[in-house]
C-alpha positions in Angstrom: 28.3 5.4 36.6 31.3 4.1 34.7 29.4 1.7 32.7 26.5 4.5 31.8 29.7 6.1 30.0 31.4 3.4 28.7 29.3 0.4 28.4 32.3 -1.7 29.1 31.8 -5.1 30.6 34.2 -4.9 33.0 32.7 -1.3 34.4 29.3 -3.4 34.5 31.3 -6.3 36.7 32.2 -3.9 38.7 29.7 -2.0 39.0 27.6 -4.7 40.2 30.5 -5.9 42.9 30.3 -2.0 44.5 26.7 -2.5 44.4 27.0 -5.6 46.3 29.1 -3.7 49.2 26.7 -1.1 48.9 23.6 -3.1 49.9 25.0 -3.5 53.3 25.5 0.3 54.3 23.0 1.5 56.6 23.2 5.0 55.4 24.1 5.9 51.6 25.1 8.7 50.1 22.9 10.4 47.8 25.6 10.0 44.7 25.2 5.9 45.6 21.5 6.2 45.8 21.6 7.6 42.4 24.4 5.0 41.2 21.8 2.2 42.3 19.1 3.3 40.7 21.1 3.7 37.8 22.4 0.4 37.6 18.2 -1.2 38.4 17.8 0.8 34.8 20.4 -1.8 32.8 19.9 -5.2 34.5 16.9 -7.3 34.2 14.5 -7.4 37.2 15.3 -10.6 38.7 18.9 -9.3 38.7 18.4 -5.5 39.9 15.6 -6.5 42.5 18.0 -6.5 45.4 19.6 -3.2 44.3 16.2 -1.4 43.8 14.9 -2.5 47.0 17.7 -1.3 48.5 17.3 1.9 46.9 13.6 2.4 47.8 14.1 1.6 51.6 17.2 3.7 51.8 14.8 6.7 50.1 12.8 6.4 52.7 14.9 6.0 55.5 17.5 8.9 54.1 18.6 11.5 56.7 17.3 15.7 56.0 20.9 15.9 54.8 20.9 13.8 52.2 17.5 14.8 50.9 18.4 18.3 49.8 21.0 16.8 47.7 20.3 16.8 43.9 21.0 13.4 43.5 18.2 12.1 45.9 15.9 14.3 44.1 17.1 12.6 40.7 16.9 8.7 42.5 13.3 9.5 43.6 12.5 10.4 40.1 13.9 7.6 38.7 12.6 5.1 40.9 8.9 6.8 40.6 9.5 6.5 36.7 10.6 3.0 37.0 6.8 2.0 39.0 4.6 3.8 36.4 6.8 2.5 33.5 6.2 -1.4 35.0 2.3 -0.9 35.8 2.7 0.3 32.0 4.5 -2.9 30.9 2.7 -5.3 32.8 -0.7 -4.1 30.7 2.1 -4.6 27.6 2.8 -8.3 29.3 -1.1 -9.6 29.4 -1.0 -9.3 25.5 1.9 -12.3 25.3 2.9 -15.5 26.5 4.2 -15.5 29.8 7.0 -17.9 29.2 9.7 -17.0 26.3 9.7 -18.8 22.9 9.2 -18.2 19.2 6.8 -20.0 16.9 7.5 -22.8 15.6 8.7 -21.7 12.0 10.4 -18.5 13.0 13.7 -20.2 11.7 12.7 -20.3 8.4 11.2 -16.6 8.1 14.6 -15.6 9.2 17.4 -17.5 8.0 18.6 -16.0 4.5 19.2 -19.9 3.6 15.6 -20.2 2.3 15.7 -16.7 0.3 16.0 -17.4 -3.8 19.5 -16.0 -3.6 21.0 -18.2 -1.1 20.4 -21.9 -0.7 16.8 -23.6 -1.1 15.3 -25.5 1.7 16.0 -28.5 -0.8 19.5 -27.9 -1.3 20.2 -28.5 2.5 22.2 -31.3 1.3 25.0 -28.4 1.7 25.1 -29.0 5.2 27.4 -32.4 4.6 30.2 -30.5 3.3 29.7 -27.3 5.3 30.1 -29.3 8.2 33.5 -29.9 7.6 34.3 -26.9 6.3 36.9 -24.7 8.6 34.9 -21.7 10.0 35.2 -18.4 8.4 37.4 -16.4 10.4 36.3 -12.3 10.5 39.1 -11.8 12.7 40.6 -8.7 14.3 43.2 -8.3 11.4 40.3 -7.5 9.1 38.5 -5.5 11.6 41.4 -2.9 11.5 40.9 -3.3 7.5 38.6 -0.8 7.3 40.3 1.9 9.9 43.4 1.2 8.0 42.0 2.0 4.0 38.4 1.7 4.3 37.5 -1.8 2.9 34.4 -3.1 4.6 34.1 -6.1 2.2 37.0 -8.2 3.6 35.5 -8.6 7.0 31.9 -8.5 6.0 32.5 -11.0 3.8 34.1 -13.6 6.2 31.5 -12.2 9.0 28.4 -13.1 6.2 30.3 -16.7 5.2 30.6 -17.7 9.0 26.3 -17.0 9.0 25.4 -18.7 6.1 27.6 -21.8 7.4 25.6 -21.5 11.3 22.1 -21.5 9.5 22.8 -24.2 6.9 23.7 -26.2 9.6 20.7 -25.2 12.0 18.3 -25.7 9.4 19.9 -29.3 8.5 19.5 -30.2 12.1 16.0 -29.1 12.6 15.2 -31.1 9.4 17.2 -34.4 9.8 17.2 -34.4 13.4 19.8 -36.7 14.0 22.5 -34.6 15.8 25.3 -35.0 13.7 25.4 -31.5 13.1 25.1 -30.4 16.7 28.9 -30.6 17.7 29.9 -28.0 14.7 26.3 -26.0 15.3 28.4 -26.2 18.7 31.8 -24.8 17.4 29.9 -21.8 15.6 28.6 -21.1 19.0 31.7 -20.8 20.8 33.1 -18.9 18.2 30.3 -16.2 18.6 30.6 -16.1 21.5 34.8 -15.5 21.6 34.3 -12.7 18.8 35.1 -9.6 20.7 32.3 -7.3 19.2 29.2 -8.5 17.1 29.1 -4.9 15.5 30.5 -4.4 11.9 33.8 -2.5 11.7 31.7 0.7 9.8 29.3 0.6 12.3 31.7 1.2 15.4 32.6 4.7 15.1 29.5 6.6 16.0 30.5 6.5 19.9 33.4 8.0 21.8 36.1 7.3 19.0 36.5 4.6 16.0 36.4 1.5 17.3 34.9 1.5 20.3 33.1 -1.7 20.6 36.4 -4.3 19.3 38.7 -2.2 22.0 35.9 -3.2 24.8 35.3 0.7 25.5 32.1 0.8 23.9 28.5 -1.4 23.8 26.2 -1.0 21.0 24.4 -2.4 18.3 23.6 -2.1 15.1 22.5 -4.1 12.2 24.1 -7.2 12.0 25.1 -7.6 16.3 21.2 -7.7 16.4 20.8 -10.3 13.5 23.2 -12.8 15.1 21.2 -12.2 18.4 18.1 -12.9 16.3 20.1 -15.6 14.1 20.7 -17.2 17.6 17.7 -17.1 19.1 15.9 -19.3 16.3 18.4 -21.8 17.1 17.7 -22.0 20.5 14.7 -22.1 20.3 14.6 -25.3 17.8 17.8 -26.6 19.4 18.5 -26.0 22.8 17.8 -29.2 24.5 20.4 -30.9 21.9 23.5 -27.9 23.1 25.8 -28.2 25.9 23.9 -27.2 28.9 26.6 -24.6 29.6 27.1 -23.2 26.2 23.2 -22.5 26.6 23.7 -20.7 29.0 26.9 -18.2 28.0 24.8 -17.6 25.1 22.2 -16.6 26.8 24.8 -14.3 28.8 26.5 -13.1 25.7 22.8 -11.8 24.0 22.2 -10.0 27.3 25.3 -8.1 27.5 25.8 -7.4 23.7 22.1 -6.5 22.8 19.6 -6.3 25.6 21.8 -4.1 28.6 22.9 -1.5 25.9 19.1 -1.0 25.2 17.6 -1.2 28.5 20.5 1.4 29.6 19.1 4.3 26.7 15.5 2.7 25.8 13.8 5.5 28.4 15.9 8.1 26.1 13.6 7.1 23.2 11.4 10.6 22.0 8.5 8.1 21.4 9.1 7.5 25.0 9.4 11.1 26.1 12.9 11.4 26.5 15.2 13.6 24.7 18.3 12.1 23.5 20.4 15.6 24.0 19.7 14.6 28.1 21.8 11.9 28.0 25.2 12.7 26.3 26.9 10.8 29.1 25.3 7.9 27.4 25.9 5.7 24.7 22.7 6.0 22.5 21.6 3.3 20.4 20.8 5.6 17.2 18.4 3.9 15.3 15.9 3.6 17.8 13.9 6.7 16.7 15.4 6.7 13.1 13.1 7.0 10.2 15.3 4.4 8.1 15.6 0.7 7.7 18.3 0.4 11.0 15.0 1.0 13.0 13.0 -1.6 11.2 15.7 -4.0 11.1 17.1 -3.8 14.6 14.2 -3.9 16.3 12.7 -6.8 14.7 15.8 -8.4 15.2 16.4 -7.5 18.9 12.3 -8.6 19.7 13.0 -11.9 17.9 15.9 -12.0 20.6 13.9 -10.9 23.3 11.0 -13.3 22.9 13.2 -16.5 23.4 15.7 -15.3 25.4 13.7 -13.2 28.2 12.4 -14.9 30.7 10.5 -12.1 32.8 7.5 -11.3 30.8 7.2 -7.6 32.0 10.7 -7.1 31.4 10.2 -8.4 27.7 7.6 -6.1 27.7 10.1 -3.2 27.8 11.4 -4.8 24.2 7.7 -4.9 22.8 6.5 -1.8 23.8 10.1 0.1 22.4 9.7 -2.0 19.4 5.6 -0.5 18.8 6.9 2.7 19.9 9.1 2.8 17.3 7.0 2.1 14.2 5.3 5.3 13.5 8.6 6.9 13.3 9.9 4.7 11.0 6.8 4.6 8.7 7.1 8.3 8.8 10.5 7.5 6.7 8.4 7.0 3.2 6.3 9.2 1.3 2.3 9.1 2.1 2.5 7.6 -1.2 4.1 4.5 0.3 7.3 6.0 -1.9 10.6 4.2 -0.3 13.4 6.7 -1.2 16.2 4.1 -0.1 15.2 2.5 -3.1 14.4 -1.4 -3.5 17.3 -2.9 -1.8 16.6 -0.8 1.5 13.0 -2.2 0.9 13.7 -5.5 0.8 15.6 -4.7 3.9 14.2 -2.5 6.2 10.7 -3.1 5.3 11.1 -6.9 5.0 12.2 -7.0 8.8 9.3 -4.5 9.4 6.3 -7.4 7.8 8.7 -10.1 9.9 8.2 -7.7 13.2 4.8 -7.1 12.2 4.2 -10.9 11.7 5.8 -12.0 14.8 4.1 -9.6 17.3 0.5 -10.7 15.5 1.3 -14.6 15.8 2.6 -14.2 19.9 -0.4 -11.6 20.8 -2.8 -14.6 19.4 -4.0 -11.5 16.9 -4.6 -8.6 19.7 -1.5 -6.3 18.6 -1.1 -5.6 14.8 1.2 -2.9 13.8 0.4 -3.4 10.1 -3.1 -1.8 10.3 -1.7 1.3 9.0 -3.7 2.7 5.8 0.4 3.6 4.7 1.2 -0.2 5.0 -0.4 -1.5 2.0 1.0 1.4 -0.3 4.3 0.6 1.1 4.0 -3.2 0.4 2.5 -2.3 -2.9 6.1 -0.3 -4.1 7.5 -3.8 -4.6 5.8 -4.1 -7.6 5.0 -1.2 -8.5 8.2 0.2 -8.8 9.6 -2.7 -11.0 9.9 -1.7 -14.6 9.6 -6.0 -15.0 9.3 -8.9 -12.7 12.8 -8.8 -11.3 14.4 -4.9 -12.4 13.9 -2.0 -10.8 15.3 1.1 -11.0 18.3 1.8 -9.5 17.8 5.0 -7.8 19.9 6.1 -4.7 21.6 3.4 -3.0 19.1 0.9 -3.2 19.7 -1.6 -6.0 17.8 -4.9 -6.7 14.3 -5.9 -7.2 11.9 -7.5 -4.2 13.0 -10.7 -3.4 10.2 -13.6 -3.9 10.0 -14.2 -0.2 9.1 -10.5 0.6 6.6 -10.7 -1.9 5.0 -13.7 -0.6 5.0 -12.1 3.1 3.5 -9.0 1.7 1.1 -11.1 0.0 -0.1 -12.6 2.8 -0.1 -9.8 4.9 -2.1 -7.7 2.5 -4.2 -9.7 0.1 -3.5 -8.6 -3.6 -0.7 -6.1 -2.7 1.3 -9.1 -5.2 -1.0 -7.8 -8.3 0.6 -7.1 -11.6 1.2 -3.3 -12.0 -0.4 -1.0 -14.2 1.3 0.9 -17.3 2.0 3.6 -15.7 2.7 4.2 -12.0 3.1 7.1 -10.4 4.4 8.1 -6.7 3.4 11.8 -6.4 4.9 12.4 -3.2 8.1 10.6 -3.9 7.8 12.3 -7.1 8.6 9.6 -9.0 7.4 7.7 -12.3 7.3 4.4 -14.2 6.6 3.7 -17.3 5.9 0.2 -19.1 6.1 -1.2 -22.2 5.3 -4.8 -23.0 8.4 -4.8 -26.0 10.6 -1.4 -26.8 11.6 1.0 -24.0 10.2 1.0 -20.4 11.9 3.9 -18.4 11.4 5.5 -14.5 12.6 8.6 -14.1 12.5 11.0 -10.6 12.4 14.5 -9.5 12.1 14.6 -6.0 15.4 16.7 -4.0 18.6 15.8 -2.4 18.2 15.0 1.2 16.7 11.7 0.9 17.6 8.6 2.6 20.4 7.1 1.3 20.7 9.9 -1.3 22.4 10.8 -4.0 22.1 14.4 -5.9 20.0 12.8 -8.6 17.2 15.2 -9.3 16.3 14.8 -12.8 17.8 11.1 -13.5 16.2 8.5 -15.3 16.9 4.8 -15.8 16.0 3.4 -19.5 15.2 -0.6 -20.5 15.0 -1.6 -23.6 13.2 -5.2 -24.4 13.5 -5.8 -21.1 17.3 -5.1 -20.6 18.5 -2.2 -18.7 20.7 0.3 -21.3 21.2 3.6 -20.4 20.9 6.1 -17.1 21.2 5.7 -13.7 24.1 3.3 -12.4 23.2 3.0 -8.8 24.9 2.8 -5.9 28.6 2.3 -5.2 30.3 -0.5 -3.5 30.1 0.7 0.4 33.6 1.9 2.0 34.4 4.2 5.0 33.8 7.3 2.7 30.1 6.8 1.6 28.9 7.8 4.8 30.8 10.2 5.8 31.3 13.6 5.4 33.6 13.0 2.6 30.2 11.2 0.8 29.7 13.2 -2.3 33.4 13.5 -3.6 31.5 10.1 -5.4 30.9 11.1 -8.7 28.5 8.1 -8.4 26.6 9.6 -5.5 27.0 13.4 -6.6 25.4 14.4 -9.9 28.3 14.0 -12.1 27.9 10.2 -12.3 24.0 11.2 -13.3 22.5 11.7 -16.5 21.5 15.1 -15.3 23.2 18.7 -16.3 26.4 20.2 -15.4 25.5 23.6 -15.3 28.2 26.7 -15.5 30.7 23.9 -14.2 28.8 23.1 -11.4 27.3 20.3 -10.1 24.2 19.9 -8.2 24.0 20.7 -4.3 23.1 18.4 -1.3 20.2 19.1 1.3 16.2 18.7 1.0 15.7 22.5 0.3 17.4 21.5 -3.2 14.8 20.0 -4.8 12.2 20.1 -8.2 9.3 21.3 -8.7 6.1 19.6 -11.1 5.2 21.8 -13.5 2.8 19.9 -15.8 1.9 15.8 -16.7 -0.3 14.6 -19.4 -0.7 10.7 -19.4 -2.3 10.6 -23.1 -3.7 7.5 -24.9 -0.5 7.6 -27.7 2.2 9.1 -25.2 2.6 10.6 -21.5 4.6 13.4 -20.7 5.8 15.0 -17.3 7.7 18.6 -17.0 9.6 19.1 -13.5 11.7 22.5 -12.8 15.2 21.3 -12.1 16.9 24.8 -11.5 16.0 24.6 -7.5 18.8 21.0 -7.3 21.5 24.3 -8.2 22.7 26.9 -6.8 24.1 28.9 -9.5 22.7 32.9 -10.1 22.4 33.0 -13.9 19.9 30.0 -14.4 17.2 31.4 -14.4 15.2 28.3 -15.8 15.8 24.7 -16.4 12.7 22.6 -17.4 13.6 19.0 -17.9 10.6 16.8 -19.9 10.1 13.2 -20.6 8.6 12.4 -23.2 7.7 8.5 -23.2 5.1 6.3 -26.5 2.9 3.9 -24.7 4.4 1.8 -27.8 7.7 2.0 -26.1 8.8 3.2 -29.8 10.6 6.1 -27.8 11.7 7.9 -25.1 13.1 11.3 -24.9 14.9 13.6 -22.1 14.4 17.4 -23.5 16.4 20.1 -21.2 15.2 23.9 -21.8 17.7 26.0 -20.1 17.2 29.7 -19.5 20.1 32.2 -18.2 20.7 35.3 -17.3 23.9 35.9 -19.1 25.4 33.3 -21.7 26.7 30.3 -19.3 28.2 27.2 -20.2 26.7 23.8 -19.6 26.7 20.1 -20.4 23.9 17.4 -20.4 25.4 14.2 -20.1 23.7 10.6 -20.7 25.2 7.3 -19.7 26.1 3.8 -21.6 27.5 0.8 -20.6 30.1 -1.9 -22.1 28.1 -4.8 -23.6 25.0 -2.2 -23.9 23.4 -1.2 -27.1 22.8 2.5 -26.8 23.0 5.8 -29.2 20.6 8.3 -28.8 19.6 10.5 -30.9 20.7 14.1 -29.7 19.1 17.0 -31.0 21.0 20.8 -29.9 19.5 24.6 -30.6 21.5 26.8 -31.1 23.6 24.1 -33.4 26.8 23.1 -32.9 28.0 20.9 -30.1 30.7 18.4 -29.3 30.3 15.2 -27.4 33.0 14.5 -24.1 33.1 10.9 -23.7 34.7 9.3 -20.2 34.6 6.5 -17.5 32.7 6.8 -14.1 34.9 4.7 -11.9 32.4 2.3 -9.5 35.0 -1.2 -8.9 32.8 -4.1 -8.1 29.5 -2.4 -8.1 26.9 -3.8 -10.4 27.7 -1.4 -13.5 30.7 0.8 -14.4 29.0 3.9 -16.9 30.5 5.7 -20.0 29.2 9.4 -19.4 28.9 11.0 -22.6 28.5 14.7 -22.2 26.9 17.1 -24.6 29.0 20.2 -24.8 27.3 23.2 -26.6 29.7 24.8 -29.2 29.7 27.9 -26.9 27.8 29.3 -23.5 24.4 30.7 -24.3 21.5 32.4 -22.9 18.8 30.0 -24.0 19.3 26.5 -25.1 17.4 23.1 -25.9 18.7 19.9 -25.7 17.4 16.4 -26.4 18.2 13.1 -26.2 15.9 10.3 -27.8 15.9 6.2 -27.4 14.5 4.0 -29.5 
């Protein structure tokens, strides 16, 4: 019971060791009945099997007494559950390989080495001085870093170093297969192994107090505990029979502990499974499992890779596969029906990247009979990629999602969906998402969004618009912030980059915009013409303020890309003061034209602070000479 609430590795030590004095009682309590069962839930099969047959022949032998007790009634239930969830699994196991593995070339799907941004499979020549390179340290000092003043970068930082090293030098071996890097391959190891959590510092507050997980009170896993698992796993599989027989083996230990016990224990709380995760608030509930965003994607896909290699029971890696295809409507349901990703490019690259890789993987070890990428919604999502790039390599930087789709996404996607890789039109539109692009072979190319402000990853944006000129981004939205303990917490939108003040969107009576899905726009009109195209959305619903009674925002945009313009109609109640504010950048060549009615206006010129994000903005408000009732403003580029 202690390690249902905890997830401590001593209260799962001993938990077994009272189970192993247990066993040899002739007549159980009901509460150790229960505490049995319990524990058959968390271990794999070949290690509960003694504990559950205890369990069942003490059910059956248990005295009238112990019977009427509530927790009998509970162990019978679990153990019947546990029967018709294994008959379920073992259907799940005939569609795999009995014996664990991974293809062949999993390594290379995986390891961030053979994306553009990190090294080429060519440039493995690395490996010769990485190899004698001390190993990044993401030590417990840096842990407390972000408790202490928020900084994630520190530790993530060494954590992603220490990675980059361990795959350079697994992919080096595999290729050269000489073994010269197998004693370091073997030092990274041992050092995974020591670490005293494999969950990111932000990522280890979400259960019974900050830092659960370093202080050994806690077990989950998030993002990156399951990509070391995966991470691992590839090298195993390529390398295994080169490693220390018994460093195999704690490995194997440590993955089952870290990843696959903490999901055994809450997988049967999954919604998709028919549990409700309010049932089990003695528990420690891995999140993500039923979330609609890229965690799901990503740790699944990471903790099947895992699973595949590492689990040698086949209908106990079935419990892994048929989670992991549980969980993929839920996540899908996470975009538009358009295919509309409102995490933004980065978080497609991400979540949906690990989602092809999960997709992949399950279609290569079913020999073709399970294909989660069937989905009509699977091509429009794999079709975003391109279409919402403004040029091969920009897109716009809505939400937090920065960055373009890297060229090994698209070549998955491409492969996966024939021609979801073709070259966009002019205009592309995500109606659901409400969301447009516009593109112009020379001049201005722009994206602008309506949409409201509960999205994933949001920020209270309704309205902005990001603007390239010749190709190079000038003006509007800046993107997201560099990550700290504030942006996601409750504490989020005192940002000005995440709120709308950091947004080339209104300020209306002093107020900015408000957070929450019911605060959102509405289309009123769009006209894609042969000279120009131009959209009208009702902002006023992204405020909350009783004398706007109207606030039409149009774009205006020349299929030349001769111009674009962002024309705000604001109706009141009562005269009310207001700003519209647009955004420039150092080293940016950007002045709009502004046009006012009523004339007379001044312009408020002053720095968004973002350190060490991608761009810093100038916000240059438009401040009407004096509050009206009825205004127009409008702001041209050329």
């Amino acid at each position: 019971m202690r390690y249902r609430n905890t997830g401590r590795r001593k209260a799962l030590d001993n938990a077994i060791a009272a189970a192993d004095k247990v066993v040899v009682d002739s007549a159980p309590s009901a509460r150790t009945i229960r505490g049995l069962c319990e524990l058959v839930q968390v271990l794999p099969p070949s290690a509960a099997a003694k504990y559950r047959a205890y369990a069942e022949k003490a059910v059956k032998i248990a005295s009238e007494a112990v019977r009427g007790d509530l927790f009998f009634r509970q162990s019978v239930a679990l153990l019947k559950d546990l029967k018709r969830r294994e008959s379920e699994l073992s259907a799940v196991a005939e569609g795999f390989p009995e014996s664990a593995g991974l293809p062949d070339d999993e390594y290379r799907y995986r390891f961030r080495i053979f994306d553009e941004g990190r090294f080429k499979v060519k440039d493995l020549s690395v490996a010769k001085t990485v190899v004698n390179d001390p190993i990044p340290h993401a030590s417990e000092e840096l842990y407390w870093d972000f408790v202490k003043n928020g900084n994630r970068s520190r530790y993530e930082s060494r954590w992603f170093d220490a990675m980059k090293n361990f795959e350079v030098l697994v992919a080096a071996e595999v290729k050269e297969g000489k073994g010269r890097y197998i004693p370091r391959i073997e030092d990274y190891l041992r050092t995974f192994c020591g670490w005293k959590t494999w969950v990111f510092p932000a990522h280890d507050g979400q259960i019974r107090g900050r830092n659960g997980n370093l202080l050994g009170i806690a077990q989950s896993v998030d993002l990156f505990s399951s990509e070391l698992a995966a991470v691992i796993a590839c090298c195993m599989d390529r390398l295994a029979d080169r490693i220390d027989a018994a460093l195999v083996s704690r490995v194997k230990s440590e993955v089952e502990f870290r990843i696959f016990t903490p999901i055994r224990r809450d997988i049967r709380f999954m919604k998709s499974q028919g549990g409700d995760p309010k049932d089990m608030s003695y528990c420690i509930y891995q999140w993500w499992i039923d979330s609609l965003n890229n965690w799901n994607a990503v740790c699944w896909d990471n903790v099947l890779c895992a699973a595949f290699e590492f689990i040698d029971d086949p209908v106990d890696r079935a419990k892994f596969i048929d989670g992991a295809m549980k969980s993929v409507d839920t996540y899908l349901s996470g975009f538009t029906p358009d295919g509309y990703c409102s995490e933004g490019m980065g978080y497609w690259n991400y979540g949906y990247g690990h989602h092809m890789l999960m997709g992949y993987l399950l279609r290569r070890m079913s020999g073709g009979k399970v294909d989660i990428l069937t989905r009509p919604i699977q091509r429009r999502i794999a079709e975003y990629a391109r279409n919402y790039e403004l040029r091969p390599g920009l897109s716009p930087a809505f939400a937090d999602g920065n960055g373009s789709p890297t060229a090994q996404n698209i070549r998955l996607a491409e492969m996966l969906w024939p021609g979801s890789d073709s070259k966009p039109a002019q205009v592309s539109v995500f109606p659901d998402g409400q969301v447009w692009l516009f593109r112009a072979d020379k001049g201005i190319s722009v994206a602008f969004k309506g949409g409201h402000n509960g999205e994933h990853h949001n920020h209270n944006d309704i309205g902005s618009y990001y603007v390239v000129k010749n190709g190079a981004f000038i003006s509007g939205d800046a993107g997201r912030e560099e990550y700290t303990a504030r942006t996601f917490s409750s504490r989020r939108y005192t940002s000005p980059i995440l709120n709308s003040y950091g947004h080339p969107v209104p300020l209306v009576a002093g107020k900015k915009q408000k957070t929450g899905a019911q605060y959102c726009a509405k289309v009123l009109s769009q006209d894609y013409g042969k000279e120009k195209c131009t959209v009208s959305i009702e902002i006023k619903g992204a405020y909350d303020i009783k004398s706007l009674k109207s606030l039409v925002r149009t774009f205006t945009w020349e299929r030349s890309g001769a111009s674009f313009t962002v024309k705000d109609v604001f109706e009141f109640s009562e005269p009310t003061a207001f700003e519209v504010p647009y955004l420039v950048y150092d080293g940016r060549d950007c002045e709009p034209e502004i046009s006012v009615a009523p004339a007379g206006y001044t312009l408020k010129k002053e720095k968004v602070p973002n350190p060490r994000a991608p761009w810093e903005p100038w916000r240059v408000a438009i401040v009407p000479a004096k509050p009206v009732v009825r205004a127009e403003v409008a702001v041209t580029f050329r």
